[in-house]
BAKOL-573391 format. One record per residue (C-alpha): residue in one letter; x, y, z. Coordinates in Angstrom, 2 decimals. Example, Ala and Ser with C-alpha at 12.3 -4.5 7.8 and 13.67 -1.06 7.14 Angstrom:
BEGIN
<A <12.30 -4.50 7.80>>
<S <13.67 -1.06 7.14>>
//
This chain:
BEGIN
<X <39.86 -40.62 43.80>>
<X <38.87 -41.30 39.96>>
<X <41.26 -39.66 37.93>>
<X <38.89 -39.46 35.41>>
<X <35.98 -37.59 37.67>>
<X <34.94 -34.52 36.81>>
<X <35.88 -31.46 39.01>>
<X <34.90 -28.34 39.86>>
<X <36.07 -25.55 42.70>>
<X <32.68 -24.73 44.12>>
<X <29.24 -26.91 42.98>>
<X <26.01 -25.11 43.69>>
<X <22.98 -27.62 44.69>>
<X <19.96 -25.79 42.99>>
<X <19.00 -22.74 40.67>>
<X <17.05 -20.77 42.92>>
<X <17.67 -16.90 43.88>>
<X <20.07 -18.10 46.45>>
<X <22.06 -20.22 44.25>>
<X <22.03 -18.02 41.48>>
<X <23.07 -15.01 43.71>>
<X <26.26 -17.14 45.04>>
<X <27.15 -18.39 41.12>>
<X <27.27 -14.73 40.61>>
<X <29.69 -13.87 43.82>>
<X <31.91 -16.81 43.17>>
<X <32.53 -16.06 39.21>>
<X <32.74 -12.17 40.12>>
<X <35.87 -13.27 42.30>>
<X <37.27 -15.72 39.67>>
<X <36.00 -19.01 41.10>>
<X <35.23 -21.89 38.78>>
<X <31.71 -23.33 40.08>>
<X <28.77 -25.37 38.62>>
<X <24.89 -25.27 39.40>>
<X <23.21 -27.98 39.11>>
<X <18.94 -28.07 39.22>>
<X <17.12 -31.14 39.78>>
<X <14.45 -29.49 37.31>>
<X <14.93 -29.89 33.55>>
<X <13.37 -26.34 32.76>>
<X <13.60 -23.07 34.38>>
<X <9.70 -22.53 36.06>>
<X <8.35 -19.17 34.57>>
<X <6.08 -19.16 38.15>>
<X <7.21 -18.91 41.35>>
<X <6.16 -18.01 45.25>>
<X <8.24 -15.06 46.48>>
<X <7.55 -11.52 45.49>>
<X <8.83 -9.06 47.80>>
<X <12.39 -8.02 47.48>>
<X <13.27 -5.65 50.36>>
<X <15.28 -2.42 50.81>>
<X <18.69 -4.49 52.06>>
<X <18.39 -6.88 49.08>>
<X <18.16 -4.33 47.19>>
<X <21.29 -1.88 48.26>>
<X <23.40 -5.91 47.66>>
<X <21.80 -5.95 44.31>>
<X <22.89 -2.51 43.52>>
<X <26.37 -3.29 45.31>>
<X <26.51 -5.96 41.94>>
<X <24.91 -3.28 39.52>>
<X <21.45 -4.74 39.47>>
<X <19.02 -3.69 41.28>>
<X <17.78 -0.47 39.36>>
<X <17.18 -2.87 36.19>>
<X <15.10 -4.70 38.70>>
<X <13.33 -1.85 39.90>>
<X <12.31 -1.20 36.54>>
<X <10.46 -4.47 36.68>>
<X <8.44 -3.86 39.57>>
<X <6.08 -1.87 41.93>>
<X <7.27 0.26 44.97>>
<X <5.47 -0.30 47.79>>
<X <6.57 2.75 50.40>>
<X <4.06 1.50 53.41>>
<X <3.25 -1.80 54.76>>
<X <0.62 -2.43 57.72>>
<X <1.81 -5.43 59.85>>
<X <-1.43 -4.75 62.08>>
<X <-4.71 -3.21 61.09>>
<X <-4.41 0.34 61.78>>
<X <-0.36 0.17 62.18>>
<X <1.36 1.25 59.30>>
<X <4.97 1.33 58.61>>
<X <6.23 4.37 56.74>>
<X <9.26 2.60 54.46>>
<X <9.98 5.96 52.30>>
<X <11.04 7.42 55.96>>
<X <14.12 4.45 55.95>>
<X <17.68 6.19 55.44>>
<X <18.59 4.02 52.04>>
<X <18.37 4.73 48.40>>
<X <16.36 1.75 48.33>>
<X <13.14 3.41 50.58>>
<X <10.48 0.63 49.80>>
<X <9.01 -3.06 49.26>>
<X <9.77 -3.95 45.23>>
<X <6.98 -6.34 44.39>>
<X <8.36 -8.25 41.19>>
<X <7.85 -11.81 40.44>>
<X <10.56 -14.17 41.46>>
<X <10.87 -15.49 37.90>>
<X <12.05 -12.13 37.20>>
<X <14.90 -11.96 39.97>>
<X <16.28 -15.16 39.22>>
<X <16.19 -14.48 35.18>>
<X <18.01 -11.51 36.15>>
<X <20.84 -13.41 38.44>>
<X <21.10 -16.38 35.48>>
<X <21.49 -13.81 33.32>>
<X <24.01 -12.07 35.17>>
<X <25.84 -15.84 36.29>>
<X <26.30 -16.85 32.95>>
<X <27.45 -13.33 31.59>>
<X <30.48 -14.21 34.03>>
<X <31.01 -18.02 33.20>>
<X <29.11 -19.58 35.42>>
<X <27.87 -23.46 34.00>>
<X <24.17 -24.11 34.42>>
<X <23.30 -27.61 34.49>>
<X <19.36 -28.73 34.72>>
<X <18.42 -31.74 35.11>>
<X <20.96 -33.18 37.06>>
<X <20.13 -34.63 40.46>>
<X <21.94 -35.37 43.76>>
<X <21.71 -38.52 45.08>>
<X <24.66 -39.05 46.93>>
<X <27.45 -37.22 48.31>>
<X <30.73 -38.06 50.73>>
<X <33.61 -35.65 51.92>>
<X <36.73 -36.11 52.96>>
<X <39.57 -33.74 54.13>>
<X <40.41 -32.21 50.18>>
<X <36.73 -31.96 48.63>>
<X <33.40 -33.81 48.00>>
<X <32.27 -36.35 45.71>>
<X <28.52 -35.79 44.73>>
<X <26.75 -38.61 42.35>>
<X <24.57 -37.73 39.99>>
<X <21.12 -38.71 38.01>>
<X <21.02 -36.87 35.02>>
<X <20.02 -37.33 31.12>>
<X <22.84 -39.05 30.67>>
<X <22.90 -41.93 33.58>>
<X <24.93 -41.46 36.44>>
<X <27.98 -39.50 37.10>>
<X <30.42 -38.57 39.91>>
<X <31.40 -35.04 40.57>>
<X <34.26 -33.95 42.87>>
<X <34.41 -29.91 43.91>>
<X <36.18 -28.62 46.54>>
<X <33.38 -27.16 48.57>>
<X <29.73 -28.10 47.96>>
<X <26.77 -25.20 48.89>>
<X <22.89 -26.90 49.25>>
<X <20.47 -24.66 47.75>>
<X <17.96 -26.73 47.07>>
<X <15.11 -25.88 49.25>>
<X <13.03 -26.72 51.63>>
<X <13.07 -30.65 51.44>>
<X <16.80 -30.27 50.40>>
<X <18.95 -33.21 49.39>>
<X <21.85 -32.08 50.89>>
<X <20.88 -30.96 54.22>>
<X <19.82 -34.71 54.20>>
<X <22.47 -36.34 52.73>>
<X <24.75 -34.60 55.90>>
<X <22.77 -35.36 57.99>>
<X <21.50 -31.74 59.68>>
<X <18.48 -31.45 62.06>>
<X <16.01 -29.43 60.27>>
<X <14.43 -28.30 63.68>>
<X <10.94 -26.48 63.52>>
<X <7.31 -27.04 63.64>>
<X <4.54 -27.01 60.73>>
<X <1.67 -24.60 60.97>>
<X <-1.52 -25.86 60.75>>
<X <-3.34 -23.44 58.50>>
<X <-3.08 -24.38 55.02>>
<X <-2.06 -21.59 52.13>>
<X <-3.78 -21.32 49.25>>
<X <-1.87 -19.44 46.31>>
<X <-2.80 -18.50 42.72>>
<X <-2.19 -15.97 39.80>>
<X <-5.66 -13.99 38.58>>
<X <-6.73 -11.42 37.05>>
<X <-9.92 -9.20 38.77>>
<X <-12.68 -7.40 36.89>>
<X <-12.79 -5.05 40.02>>
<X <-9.05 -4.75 41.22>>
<X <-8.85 -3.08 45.20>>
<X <-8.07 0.87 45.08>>
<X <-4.71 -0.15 47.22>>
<X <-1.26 -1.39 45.91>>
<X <-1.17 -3.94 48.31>>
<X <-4.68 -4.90 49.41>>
<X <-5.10 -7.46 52.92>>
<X <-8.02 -8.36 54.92>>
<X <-7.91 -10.06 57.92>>
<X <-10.70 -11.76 60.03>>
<X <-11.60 -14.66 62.45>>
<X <-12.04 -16.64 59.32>>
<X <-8.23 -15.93 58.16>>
<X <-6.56 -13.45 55.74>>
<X <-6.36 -13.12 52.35>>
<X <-3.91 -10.95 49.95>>
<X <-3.74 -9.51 46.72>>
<X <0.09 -8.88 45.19>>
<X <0.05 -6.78 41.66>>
<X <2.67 -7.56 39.09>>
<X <2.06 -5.16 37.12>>
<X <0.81 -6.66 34.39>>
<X <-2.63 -7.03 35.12>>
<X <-1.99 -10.52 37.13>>
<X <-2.07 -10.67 40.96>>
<X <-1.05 -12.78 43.21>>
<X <-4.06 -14.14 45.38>>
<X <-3.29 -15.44 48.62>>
<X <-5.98 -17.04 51.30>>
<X <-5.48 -18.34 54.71>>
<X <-8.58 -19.94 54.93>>
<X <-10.01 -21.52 58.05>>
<X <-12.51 -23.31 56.84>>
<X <-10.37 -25.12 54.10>>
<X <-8.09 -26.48 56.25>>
<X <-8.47 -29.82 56.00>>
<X <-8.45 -29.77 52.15>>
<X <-5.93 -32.63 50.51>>
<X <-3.13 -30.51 49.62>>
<X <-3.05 -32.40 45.96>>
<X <-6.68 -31.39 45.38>>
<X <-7.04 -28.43 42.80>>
<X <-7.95 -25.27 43.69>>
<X <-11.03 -23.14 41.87>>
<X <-11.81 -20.20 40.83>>
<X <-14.69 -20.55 43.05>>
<X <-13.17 -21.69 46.11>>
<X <-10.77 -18.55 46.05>>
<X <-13.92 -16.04 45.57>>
<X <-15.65 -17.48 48.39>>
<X <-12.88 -17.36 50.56>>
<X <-12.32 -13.76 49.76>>
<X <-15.76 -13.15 50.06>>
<X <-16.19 -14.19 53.58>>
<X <-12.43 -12.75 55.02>>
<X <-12.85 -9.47 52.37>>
<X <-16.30 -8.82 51.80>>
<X <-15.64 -8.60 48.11>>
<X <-14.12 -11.42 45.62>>
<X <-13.21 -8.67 43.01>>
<X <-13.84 -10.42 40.05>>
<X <-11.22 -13.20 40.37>>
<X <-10.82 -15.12 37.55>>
<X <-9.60 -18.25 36.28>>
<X <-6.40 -19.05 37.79>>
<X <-3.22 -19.52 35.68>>
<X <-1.19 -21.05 38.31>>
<X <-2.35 -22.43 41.66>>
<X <-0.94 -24.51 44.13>>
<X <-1.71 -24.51 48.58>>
<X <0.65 -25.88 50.91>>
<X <1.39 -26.05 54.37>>
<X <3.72 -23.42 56.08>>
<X <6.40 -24.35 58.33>>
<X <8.59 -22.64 60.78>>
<X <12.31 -24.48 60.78>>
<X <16.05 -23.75 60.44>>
<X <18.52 -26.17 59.90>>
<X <21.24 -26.94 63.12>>
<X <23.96 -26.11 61.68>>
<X <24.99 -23.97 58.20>>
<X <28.64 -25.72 57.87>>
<X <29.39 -29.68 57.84>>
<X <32.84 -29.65 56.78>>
<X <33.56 -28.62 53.18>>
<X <29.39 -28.68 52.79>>
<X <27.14 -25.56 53.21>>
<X <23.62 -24.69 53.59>>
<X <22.17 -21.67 52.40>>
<X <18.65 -19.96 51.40>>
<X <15.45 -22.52 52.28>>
<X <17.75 -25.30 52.51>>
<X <18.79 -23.70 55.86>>
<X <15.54 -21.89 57.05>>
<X <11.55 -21.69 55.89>>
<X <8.75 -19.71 57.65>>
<X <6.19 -18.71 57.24>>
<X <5.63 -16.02 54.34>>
<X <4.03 -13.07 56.26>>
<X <6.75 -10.35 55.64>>
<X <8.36 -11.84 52.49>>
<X <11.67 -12.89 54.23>>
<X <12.42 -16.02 52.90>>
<X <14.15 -14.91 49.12>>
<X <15.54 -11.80 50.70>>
<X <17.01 -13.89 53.37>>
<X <18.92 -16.31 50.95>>
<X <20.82 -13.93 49.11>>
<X <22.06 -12.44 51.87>>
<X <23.43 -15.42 52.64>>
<X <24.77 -15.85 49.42>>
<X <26.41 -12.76 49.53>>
<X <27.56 -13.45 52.84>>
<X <29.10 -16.50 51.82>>
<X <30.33 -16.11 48.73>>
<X <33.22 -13.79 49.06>>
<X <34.57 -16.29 52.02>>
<X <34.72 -18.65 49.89>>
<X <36.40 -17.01 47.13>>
<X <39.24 -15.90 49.89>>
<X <39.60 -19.47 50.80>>
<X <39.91 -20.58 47.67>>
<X <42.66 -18.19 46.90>>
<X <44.62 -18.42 49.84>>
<X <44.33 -15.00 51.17>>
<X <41.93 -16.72 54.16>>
<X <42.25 -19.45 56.23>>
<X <39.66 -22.08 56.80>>
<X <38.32 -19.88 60.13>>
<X <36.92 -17.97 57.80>>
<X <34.52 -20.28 56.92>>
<X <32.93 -20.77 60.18>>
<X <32.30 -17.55 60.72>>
<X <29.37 -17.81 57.61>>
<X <27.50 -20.18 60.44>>
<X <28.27 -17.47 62.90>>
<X <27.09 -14.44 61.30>>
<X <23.92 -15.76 59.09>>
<X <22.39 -18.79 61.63>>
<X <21.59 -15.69 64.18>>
<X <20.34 -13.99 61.01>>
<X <17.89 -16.72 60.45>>
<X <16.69 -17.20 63.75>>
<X <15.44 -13.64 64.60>>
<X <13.89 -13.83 60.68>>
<X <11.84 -17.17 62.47>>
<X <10.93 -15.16 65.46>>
<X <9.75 -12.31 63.37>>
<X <7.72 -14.59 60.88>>
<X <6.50 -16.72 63.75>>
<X <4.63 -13.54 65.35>>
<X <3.45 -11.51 62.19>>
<X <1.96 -15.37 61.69>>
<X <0.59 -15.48 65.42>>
<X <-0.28 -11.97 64.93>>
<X <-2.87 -12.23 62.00>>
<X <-3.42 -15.82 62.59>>
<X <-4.81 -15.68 66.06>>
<X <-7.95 -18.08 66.77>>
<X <-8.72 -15.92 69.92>>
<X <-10.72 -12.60 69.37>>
<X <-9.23 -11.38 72.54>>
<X <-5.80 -12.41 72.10>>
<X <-6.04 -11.08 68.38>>
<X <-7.44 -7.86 69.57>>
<X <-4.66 -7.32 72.64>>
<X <-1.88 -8.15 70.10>>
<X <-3.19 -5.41 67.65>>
<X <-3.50 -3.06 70.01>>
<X <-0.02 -3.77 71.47>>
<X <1.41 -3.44 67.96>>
<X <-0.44 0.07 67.52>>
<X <1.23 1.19 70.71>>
<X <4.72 0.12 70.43>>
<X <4.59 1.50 67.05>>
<X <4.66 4.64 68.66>>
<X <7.83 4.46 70.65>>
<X <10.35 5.71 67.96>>
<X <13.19 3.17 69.16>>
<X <10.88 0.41 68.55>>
<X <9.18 1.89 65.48>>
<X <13.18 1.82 63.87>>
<X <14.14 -1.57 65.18>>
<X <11.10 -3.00 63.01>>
<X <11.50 -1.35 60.29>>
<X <14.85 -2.14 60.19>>
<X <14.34 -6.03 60.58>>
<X <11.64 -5.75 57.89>>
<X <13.58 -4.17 55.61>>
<X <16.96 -5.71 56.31>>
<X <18.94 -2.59 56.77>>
<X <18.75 -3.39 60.61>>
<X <20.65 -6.37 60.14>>
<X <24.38 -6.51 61.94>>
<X <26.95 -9.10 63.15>>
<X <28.79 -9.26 65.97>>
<X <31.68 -7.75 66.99>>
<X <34.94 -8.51 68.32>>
<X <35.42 -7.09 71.93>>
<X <36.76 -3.54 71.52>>
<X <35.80 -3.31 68.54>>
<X <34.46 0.14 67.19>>
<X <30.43 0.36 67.02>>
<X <30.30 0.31 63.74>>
<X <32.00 -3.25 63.29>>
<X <29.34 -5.39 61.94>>
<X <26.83 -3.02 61.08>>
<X <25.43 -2.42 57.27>>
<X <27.47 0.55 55.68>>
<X <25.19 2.94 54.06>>
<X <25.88 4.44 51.01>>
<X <28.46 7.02 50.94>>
<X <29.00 9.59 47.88>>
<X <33.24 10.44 46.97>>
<X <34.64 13.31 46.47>>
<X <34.91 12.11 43.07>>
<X <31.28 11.84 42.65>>
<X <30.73 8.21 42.50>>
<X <28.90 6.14 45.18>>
<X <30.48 3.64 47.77>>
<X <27.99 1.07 46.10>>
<X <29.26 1.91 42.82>>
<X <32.83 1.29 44.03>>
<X <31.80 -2.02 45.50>>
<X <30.69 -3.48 42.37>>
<X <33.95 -5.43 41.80>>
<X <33.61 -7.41 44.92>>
<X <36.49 -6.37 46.53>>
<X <37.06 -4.62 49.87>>
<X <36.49 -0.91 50.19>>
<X <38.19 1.96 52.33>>
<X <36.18 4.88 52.87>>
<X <38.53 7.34 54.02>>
<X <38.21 10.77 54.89>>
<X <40.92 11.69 56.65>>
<X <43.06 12.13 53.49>>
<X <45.35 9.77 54.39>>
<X <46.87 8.86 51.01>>
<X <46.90 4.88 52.00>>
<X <47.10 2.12 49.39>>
<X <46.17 -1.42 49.82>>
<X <46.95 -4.33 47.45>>
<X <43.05 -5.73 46.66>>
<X <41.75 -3.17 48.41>>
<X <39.56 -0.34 46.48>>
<X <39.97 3.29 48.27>>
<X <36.75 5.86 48.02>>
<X <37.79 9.29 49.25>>
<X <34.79 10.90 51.09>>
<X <34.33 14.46 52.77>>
<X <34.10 14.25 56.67>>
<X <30.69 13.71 57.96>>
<X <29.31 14.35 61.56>>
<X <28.29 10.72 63.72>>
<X <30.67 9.06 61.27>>
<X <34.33 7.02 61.30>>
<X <36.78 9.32 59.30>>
<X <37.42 5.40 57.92>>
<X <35.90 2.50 57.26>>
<X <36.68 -0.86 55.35>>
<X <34.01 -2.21 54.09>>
<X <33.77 -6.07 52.97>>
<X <32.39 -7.26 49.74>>
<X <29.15 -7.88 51.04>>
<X <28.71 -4.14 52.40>>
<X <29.49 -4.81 55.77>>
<X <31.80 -3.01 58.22>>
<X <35.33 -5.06 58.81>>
<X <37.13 -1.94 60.66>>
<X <36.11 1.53 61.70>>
<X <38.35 4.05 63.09>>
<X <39.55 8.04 62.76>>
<X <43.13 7.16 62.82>>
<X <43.81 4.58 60.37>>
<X <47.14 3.49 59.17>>
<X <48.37 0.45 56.75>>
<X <49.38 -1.87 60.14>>
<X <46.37 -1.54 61.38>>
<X <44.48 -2.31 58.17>>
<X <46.41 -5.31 57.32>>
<X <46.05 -6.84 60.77>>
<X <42.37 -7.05 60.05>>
<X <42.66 -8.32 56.57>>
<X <45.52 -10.74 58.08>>
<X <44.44 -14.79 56.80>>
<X <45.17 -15.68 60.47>>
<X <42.26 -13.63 61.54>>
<X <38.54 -14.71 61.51>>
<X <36.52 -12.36 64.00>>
<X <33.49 -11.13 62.54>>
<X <34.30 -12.40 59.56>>
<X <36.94 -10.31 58.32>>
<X <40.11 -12.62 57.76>>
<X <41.25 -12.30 54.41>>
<X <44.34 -10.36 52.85>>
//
């Protein structure tokens, strides 16, 4: 090795939400890391738009999220089939709802919040090569200044759907590419839709309008009969109000774009999330299709996910196990996101008036079975999410812990805000952890009298008994199950 190469613990591969969110998770717990963006300026305009009710509890878990909500619009029911509605305000989180907020806005907020703890932002700086051996990673470098060499001790891709370093590692990005192309732009309407969030859906394909708030929306057209469009030519003004025309009956006064772009959708996930000291995270490990506004929410979870593993490595209260179990927990994440995607896709997509029709009315009827009315919800919003557990494990190992109120008054998500473990105890027990944060909660019917809870608000070890032997053997660096290895 060079010992003149620059070095960093942890280098970040793009300045999306995902990356931005894991800058903000490594500095939190103290770890030197770098981000470096293949673009020279920060876009104000970007795709994603939904942030949903689990991203939201993380966010507030970091002491963001109610700045964000400021920023937005609550959206507290969503209709994933004509005449199906899903009631979000019903979900048990303080978070009830769909924020729709640009995604300029959430990563503004997470740079904001990156650099605020020391994280270095570098744009303009582009991978182009990158080797690993058994103590770190070597990346090269185009940037304004020529080439350069950079060695960091672990290396996370974030850089998207075409990503650079899922290439340069060589993963399988294993998938399919829909067919239908997407058209998106930014407008303003002379006759905006009575609705929030206003859809129509026909043979000829679907189109969307998003608010922002601002008196912009976000137009979105599936559009049959532009399919075979070049995906470089521009799209009009016109184009967009026939399309809505035909699918809506209306065009609304749409106006002259001030951002456009259409592209086609794809359904993929990357093989593996781990090659050695290299990680994948955010689009760089999965894309779908954008029916159900997965993919940003998605990504920092798996930045949040990741990050505090990675900061226990790094410290030496973890060993390297811990690592894997990132790949473990978040790959089966991604997957059910793809099947989910893949049939809301199928679902409004469908070519065949019968098949379209039968799926409807299957939707519509298992909406009414309350086990399966929860289970989607949950997936849609996130809060359903869990990880496996250990065998013998208690039930709640895995699972999302809800917010909890102390006896002192302040929440469990409050408490969490320093990115260290939590125990919720209410048993009274009086124990004390080094790097562990205790909340002391009244007892509370269908709940552990304790739980630890990991930095990413997920359960490590439920129990009614608990005592300090247990509780270190599952913060104990030898141990990786479900993620929970770290002292």
């Amino acid at each position: 090795m060079d010992d003149d190469m620059d070095t960093v613990e942890v280098a970040i591969v793009g300045a999306g939400p995902t990356g931005l969110a894991l800058a903000c998770e490594l500095r939190l717990a103290g770890i030197g890391c770098r981000v470096l963006e293949r673009r020279a300026d920060a876009p104000n305009i970007t795709r994603a738009f939904a942030v949903h009710a689990r991203t939201l509890e993380l966010l507030d878990a970091r002491g963001l999220a109610d700045g964000l909500v400021t920023q937005g619009i609550k959206v507290e029911r969503v209709q994933p089939a004509p005449g199906a509605t899903l009631e979000l305000s019903t979900l048990p989180t303080r978070y009830p709802m769909v924020l729709i907020v640009a995604q300029s806005r959430t990563e503004q907020m997470l740079e904001t919040r990156a650099r605020e703890l020391g994280a270095e932002i570098v744009r303009g700086a582009e991978v182009v090569g990158l080797e690993q051996d058994a103590d770190g990673v070597r990346l090269d470098l185009d940037g304004p200044d020529g080439r350069q060499a950079l060695r960091a001790s672990y290396v996370v891709g974030t850089d998207g759907a075409h990503s650079t370093v899922r290439h340069l590692i060589g993963v399988d990005f294993v998938g399919q590419q829909y067919e239908t192309h997407i058209m998106l732009a930014d407008v303003r309407l002379e006759r905006p839709p009575g609705e929030t969030l206003f859809g129509a859906s026909t043979r000829e394909g679907l189109v969307l309008f998003v608010p922002f708030g601002d008196g912009w929306f976000r137009a979105i057209a599936w559009d049959r009969r532009r399919e075979g469009v070049p995906l470089d030519e521009p799209i009009t003004a016109d184009e967009l109000r026939s399309s809505f025309q035909r699918i809506a009956g209306d065009d609304f006064g749409i106006g002259e774009p001030r951002w456009r772009t259409r592209f086609l959708s794809e359904r993929r996930q990357a093989r593996h999330y781990r090659v050695g000291r290299v990680f994948l995270a955010g689009d760089a490990a999965h894309v779908h299709s954008p029916v159900g506004g997965q993919g940003m929410n998605t990504g920092i979870q798996d930045a949040m996910n990741l990050g505090w593993k990675l900061a226990a490595v790094r410290r030496g209260r973890a060993t390297d196990e811990l690592l894997d179990t990132y790949e473990g927990e978040r790959h089966p994440v991604g997957a059910n996101v793809l099947r989910l995607t893949d049939g809301a896709y199928k679902l409004v997509m469908s070519r065949s008036r019968l098949g379209e029709t039968m799926r409807r009315l299957a939707v519509r009827t298992l909406l009414h079975v309350p086990p399966v009315y929860r289970k989607l919800a949950g997936l849609l919003s996130g809060i359903g999410i869990r990880y496996g557990r250990p065998a013998g494990a208690h039930p709640w190992t895995g699972r999302r812990m809800p917010d909890r109120r102390g006896t002192d008054g302040g929440r469990l998500y409050e408490v969490m805000r320093g990115g260290q473990f939590v125990l919720v105890d209410a048993t009274g027990s009086g124990i004390e952890l080094d790097g562990v944060v205790t909340l002391r909660v009244p007892a509370q019917a269908r709940t552990p009298n304790a739980v630890l809870v990991r930095p990413d608000g997920y359960v490590a070890w439920a129990g009614d008994r608990p005592t300090p032997e247990g509780l270190r053997r599952t913060l104990a660096p030898g141990r990786a199950s479900a993620g929970t290895a770290v002292r």
